[in-house]
C-alpha positions in Angstrom: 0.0 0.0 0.0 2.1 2.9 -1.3 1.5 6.0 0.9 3.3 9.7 1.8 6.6 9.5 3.3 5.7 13.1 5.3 2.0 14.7 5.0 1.7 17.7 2.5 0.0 20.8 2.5 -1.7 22.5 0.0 -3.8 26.1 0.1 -5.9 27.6 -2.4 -9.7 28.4 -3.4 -12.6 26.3 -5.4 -13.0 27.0 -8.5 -17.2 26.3 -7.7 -17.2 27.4 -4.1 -14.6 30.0 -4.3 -13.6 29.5 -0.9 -10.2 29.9 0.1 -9.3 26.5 2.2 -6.0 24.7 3.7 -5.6 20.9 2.9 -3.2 18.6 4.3 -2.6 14.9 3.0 -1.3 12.2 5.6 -0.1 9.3 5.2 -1.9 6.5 6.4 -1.4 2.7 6.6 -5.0 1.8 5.9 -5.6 1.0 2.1 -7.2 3.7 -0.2 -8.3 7.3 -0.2 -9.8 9.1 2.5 -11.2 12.5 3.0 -12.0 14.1 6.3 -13.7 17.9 6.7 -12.0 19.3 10.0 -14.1 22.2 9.3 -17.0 20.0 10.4 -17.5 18.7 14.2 -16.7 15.1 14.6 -16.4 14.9 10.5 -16.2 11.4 9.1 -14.0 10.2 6.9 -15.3 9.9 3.4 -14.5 7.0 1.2 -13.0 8.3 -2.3 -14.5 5.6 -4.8 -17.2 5.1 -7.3 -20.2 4.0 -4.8 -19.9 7.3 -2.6 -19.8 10.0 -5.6 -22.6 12.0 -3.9 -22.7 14.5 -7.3 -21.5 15.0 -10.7 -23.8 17.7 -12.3 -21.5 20.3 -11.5 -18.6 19.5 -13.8 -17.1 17.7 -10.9 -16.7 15.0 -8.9 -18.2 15.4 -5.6 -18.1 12.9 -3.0 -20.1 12.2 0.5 -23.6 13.3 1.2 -24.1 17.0 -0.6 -26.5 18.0 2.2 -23.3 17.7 5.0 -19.4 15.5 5.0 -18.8 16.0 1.6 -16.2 17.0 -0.5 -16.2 18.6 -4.0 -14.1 18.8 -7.1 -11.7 16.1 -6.1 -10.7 14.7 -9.6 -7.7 16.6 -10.3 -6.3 15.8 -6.9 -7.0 11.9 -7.7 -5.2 11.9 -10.7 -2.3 13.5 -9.1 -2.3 10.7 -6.6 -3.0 7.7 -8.9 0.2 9.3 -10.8 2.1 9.9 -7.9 1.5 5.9 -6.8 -0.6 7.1 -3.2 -3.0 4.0 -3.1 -3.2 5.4 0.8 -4.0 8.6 2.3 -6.0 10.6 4.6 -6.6 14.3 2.7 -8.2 17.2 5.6 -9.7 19.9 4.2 -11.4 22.7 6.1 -14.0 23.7 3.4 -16.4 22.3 1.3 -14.3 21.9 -2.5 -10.3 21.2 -3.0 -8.0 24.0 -4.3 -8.2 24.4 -8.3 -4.7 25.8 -8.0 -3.6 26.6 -11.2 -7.0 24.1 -12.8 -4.6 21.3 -13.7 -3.1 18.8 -11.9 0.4 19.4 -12.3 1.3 21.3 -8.9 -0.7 18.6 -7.1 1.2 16.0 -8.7 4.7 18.1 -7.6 3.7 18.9 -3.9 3.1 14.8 -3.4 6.0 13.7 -5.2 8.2 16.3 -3.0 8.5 14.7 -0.3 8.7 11.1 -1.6 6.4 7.9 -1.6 6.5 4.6 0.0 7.0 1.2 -2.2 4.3 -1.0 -2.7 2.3 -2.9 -5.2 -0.8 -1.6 -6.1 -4.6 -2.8 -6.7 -5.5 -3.7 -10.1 -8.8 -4.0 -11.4 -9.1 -6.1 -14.6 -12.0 -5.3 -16.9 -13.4 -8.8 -18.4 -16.3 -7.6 -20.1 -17.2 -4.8 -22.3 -19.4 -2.0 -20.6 -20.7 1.4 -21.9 -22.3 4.1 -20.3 -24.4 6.3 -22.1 -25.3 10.0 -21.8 -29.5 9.3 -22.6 -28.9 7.0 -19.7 -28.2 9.8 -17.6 -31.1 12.3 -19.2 -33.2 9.1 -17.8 -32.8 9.7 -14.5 -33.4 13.4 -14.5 -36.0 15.4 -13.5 -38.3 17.1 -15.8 -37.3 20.3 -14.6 -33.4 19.7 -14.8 -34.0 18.0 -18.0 -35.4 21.0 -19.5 -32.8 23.3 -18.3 -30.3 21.1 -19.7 -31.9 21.3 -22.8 -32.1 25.1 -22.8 -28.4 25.1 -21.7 -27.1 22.7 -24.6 -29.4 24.6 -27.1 -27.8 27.7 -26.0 -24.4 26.4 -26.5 -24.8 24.5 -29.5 -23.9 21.1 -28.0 -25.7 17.7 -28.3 -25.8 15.5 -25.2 -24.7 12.3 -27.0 -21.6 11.1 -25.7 -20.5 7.8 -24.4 -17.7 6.0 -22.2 -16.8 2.3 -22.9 -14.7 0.4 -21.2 -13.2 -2.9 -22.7 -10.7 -5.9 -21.8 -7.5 -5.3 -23.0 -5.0 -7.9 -22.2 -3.5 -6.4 -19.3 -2.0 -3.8 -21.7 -2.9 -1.2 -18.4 -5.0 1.7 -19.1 -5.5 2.8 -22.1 -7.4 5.8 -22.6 -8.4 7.7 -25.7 -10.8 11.1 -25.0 -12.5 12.6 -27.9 -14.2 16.4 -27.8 -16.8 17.6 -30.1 -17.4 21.7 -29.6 -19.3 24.1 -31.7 -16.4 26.4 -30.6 -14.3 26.7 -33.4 -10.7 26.7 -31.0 -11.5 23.2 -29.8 -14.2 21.6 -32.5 -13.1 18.1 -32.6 -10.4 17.0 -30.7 -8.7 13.0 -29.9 -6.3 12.3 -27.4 -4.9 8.8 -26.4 -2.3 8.2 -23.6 -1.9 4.7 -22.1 -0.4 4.0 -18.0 1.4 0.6 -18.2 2.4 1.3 -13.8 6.4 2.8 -15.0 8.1 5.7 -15.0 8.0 6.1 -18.9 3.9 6.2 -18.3 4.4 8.4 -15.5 7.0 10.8 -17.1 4.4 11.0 -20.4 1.8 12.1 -18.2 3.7 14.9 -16.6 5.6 16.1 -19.6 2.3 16.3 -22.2 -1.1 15.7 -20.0 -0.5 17.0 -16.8 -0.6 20.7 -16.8 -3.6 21.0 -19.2 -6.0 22.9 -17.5 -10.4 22.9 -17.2 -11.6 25.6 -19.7 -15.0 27.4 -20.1 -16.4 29.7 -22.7 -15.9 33.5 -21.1 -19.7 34.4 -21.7 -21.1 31.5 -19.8 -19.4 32.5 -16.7 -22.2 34.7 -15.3 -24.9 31.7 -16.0 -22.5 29.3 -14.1 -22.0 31.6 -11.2 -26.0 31.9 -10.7 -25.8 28.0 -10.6 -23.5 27.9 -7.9 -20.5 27.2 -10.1 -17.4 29.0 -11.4 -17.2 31.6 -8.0 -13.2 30.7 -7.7 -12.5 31.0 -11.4 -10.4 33.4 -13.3 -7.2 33.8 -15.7 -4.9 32.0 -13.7 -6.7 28.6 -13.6 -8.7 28.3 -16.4 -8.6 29.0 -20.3 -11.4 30.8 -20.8 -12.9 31.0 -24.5 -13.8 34.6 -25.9 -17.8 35.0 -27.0 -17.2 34.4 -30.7 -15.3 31.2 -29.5 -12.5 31.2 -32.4 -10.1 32.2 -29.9 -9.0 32.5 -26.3 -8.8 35.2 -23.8 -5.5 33.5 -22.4 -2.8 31.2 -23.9 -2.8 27.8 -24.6 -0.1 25.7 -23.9 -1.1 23.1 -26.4 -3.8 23.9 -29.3 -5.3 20.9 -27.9 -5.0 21.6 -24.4 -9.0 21.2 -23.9 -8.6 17.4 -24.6 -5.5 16.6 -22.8 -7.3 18.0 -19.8 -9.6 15.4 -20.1 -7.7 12.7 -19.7 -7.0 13.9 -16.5 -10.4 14.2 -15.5 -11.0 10.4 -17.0 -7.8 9.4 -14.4 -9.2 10.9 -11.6 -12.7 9.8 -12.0 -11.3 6.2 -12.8 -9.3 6.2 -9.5 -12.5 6.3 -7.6 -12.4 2.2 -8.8 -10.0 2.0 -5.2 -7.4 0.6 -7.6 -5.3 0.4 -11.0 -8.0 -0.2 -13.8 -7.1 -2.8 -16.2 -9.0 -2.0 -19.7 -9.3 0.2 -22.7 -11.3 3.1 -21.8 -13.0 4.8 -24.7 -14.4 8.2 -24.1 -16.5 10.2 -26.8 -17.6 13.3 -25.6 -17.4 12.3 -21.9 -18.3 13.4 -18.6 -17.7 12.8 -14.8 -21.1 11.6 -14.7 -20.6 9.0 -17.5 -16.8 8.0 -16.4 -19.1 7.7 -12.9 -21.9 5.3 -14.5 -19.3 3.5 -15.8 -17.8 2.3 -12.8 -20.7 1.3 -11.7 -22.0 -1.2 -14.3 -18.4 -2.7 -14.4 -19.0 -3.8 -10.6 -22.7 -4.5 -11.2 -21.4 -7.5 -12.0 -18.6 -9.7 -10.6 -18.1 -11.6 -13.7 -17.4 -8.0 -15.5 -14.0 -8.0 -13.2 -11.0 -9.6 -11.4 -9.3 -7.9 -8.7 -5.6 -8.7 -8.0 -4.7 -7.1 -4.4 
């Protein structure tokens, strides 16, 4: 069970919330990820996996009970673990959302590699069977209401809700992941990305070289729409790109023209770490969300036969 050699702390806002908030991972010798709100009396820890994902409408990853011990926007901080090798830790936070930091997950991936990590094998989670997740799936399960504001929301952006994740066996080849974008905006239209973790230093030094500073994005004149919706309070220049009205350009560099994709193979990562392990499999994901890459996880253990699960 690889863990922290020394805990780390981290400081920074939301980039929902926009609350400023201190976090410090420990090391712990129990297996997998743990959060804990010290802001909260007598918090509990709170179980990062797939079964405890509490909400995933707000372009995150939140995890415990939304109505008290619960922890939002965790997925660029599970990446960085999952990269780093952390299969144990105990993360306290004294607010309600993880620092964005810069909206990638490089400097979380630097501050827990700093001080070193503990050897260990990790948990691997072999896919057997094929499984998809699809985004009507999710429309399903809405509300009326929420269905209809998602409607006006992708009308008024020009996007179509079709999308898809599919995971399939692979042969042990590790993960392999390739993220596909489909935007109206003309900067990103159509965009593929594959990267592949095979648990070795060339997987992780690929990740940190081309994927790992990509940062979340947004289109500039959605900003005031997301704020009303309780999203977007903590965001500006320095943590995400943000997309100019005509959306043919951006209102601050990119460090790759397809930046917006590489970004989501972090989010795929992080979401997929939520497994409590290493996933096995091919991981297909066309026009993808947290909430699919969510769904996913939860039809591949559905169903022991879908699965092995090497300790």
């Amino acid at each position: 069970m690889p863990t922290l050699k020394k805990q780390v702390k981290i400081k920074g806002k939301g980039i929902h919330s926009g609350v400023e908030v201190k976090m410090v991972i420990k090391p712990s010798k129990n297996p997998g990820i743990f959060f804990r709100r010290v802001d909260i009396k007598n918090g509990n820890l709170i179980p990062a996996l797939y079964d405890n994902v509490g909400e995933t409408k707000m372009r995150n990853t939140t995890i415990g009970d939304i109505k008290s011990d619960h922890v939002q926007t965790i997925e660029h901080l599970m990446a960085a673990l999952f990269m780093a090798g952390i299969d144990s830790a105990i993360v306290e936070i004294d607010g309600p959302e993880t620092p964005i930091l810069d909206g990638s997950a490089a400097q979380f991936y630097e501050f827990l590699t700093k001080e070193g990590v503990t050897a260990g094998k990790r948990k691997k989670i072999i896919v057997r069977r094929p499984i998809i997740a699809y985004a009507s799936e999710l429309r399903k399960k809405l509300g009326i209401l929420t269905r209809l504001k998602l409607w006006f929301f992708n009308t008024l952006s020009g996007r179509k809700s079709n999308g898809f994740v599919k995971l399939e066996p692979n042969d042990g080849k590790g993960l392999e992941i390739t993220a596909t974008l489909i935007y109206p905006e003309k900067i990103i239209g159509k965009q593929t990305y594959s990267y592949t973790f095979k648990n070795d230093k060339k997987s992780v030094n690929d990740f940190v070289k081309n994927i790992a500073k990509a940062r979340t994005f947004g289109k500039y004149s959605e900003w005031e729409y997301l704020k009303s919706h309780g999203m977007g309070r903590g965001a500006d220049e320095t943590n995400v790109i943000a997309l100019n009205d005509k959306g043919d350009g951006t209102l601050n560099e990119t460090i790759w023209p397809d930046e917006f994709v590489r970004h989501k193979i972090i989010d795929v990562i992080g979401d997929m770490y939520t497994s409590g392990g290493l996933v096995i499999g091919k991981l297909e994901s066309f026009k993808g969300s947290h909430a699919l890459n969510n769904l996913v996880l939860k039809k591949l253990f559905s169903d022991a036969s879908n699965y092995d699960i090497i300790e």
